[in-house]
C-alpha positions in Angstrom: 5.6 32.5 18.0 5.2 32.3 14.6 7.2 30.4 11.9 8.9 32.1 8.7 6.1 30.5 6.5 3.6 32.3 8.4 2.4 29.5 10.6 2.1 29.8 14.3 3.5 27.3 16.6 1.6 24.5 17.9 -0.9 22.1 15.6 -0.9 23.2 12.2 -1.3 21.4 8.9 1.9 20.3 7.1 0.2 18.7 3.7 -0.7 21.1 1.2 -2.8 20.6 -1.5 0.2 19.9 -3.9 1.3 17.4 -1.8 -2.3 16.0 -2.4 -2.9 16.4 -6.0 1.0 14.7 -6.2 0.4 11.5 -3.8 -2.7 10.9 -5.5 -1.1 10.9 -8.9 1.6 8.7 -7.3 -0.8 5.9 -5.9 -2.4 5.5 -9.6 0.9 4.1 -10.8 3.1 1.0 -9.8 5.8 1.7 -7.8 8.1 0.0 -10.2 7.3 2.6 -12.6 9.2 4.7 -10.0 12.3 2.8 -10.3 11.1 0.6 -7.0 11.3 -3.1 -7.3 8.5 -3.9 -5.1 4.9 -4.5 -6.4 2.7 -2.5 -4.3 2.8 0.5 -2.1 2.5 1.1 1.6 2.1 3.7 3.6 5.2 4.1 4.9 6.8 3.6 1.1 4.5 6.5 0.2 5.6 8.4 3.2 9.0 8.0 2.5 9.0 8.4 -1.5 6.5 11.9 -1.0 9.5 12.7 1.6 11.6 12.8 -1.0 9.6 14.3 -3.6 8.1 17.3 -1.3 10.2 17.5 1.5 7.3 17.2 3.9 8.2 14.6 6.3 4.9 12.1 7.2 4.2 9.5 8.9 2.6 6.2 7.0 -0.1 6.7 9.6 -0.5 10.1 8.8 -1.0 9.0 4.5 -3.0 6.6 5.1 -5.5 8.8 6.8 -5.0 11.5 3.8 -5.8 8.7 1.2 -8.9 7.6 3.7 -10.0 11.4 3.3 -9.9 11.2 -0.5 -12.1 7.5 0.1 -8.7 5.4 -1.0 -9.0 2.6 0.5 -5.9 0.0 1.0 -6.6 -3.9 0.1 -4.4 -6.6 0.6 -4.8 -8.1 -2.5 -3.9 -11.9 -3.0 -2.3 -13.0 -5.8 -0.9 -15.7 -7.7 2.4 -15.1 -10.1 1.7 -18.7 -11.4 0.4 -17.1 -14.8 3.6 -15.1 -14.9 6.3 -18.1 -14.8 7.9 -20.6 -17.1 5.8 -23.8 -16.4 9.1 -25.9 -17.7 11.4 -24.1 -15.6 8.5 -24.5 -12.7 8.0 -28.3 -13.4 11.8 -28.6 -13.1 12.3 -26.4 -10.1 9.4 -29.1 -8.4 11.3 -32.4 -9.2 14.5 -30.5 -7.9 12.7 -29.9 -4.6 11.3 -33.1 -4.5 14.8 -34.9 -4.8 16.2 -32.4 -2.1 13.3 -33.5 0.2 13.6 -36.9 -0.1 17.7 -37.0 0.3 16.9 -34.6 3.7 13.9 -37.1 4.9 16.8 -40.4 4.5 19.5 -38.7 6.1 17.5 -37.4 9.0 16.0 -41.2 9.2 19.6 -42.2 9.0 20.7 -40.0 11.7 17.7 -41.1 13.8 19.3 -44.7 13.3 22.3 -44.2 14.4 21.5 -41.9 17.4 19.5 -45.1 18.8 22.6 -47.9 18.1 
């Protein structure tokens, strides 16, 4: 059997080399650049955005092992966003929590109290 695009049935490659030359374009740029709101990619965000750009439908599995072929490799990077906030708005946002805190850990305590009279 043969398929209109001149494959045959069984096994056959689905990525072309656009496909390629397009996801590895796609991984040098944040994803917010895109439009997304998150901060990093995945394989299965990749999967899903190329889905949408190419039509071809992959797997995050199956990206991941292209980007392995082209020697990406995928780091969980740590990282802090303390650089990134207002330290007013942080210091306030502390003493907030504290106060919340403190009023739960008095009437738990109180609660405790009156469970045992």
């Amino acid at each position: 059997m043969h398929f209109l695009d001149g494959r045959r049935e069984g096994n056959f490659r689905k990525v072309t080399k656009e496909y390629e030359e397009i996801l590895l374009q796609v991984i040098e740029k944040d994803p917010v650049e895109y439009g997304y709101d998150f901060g990093r990619w995945t394989a299965a965000r990749l999967a899903t955005y190329m889905e949408e750009q190419t039509g071809i439908n992959l797997g995050g599995s199956q990206v991941r092992r292209i980007l392995e072929r082209k020697k990406y490799v995928y780091l969980w990077a740590k990282y802090s966003l303390e650089d990134k906030q207002n330290p007013e708005k942080r210091k306030a946002f502390k003493e907030k929590l504290s106060e919340y805190l403190r009023i739960t850990a008095t009437k738990n305590l109180n609660n405790k109290d009156l469970e045992q009279n």
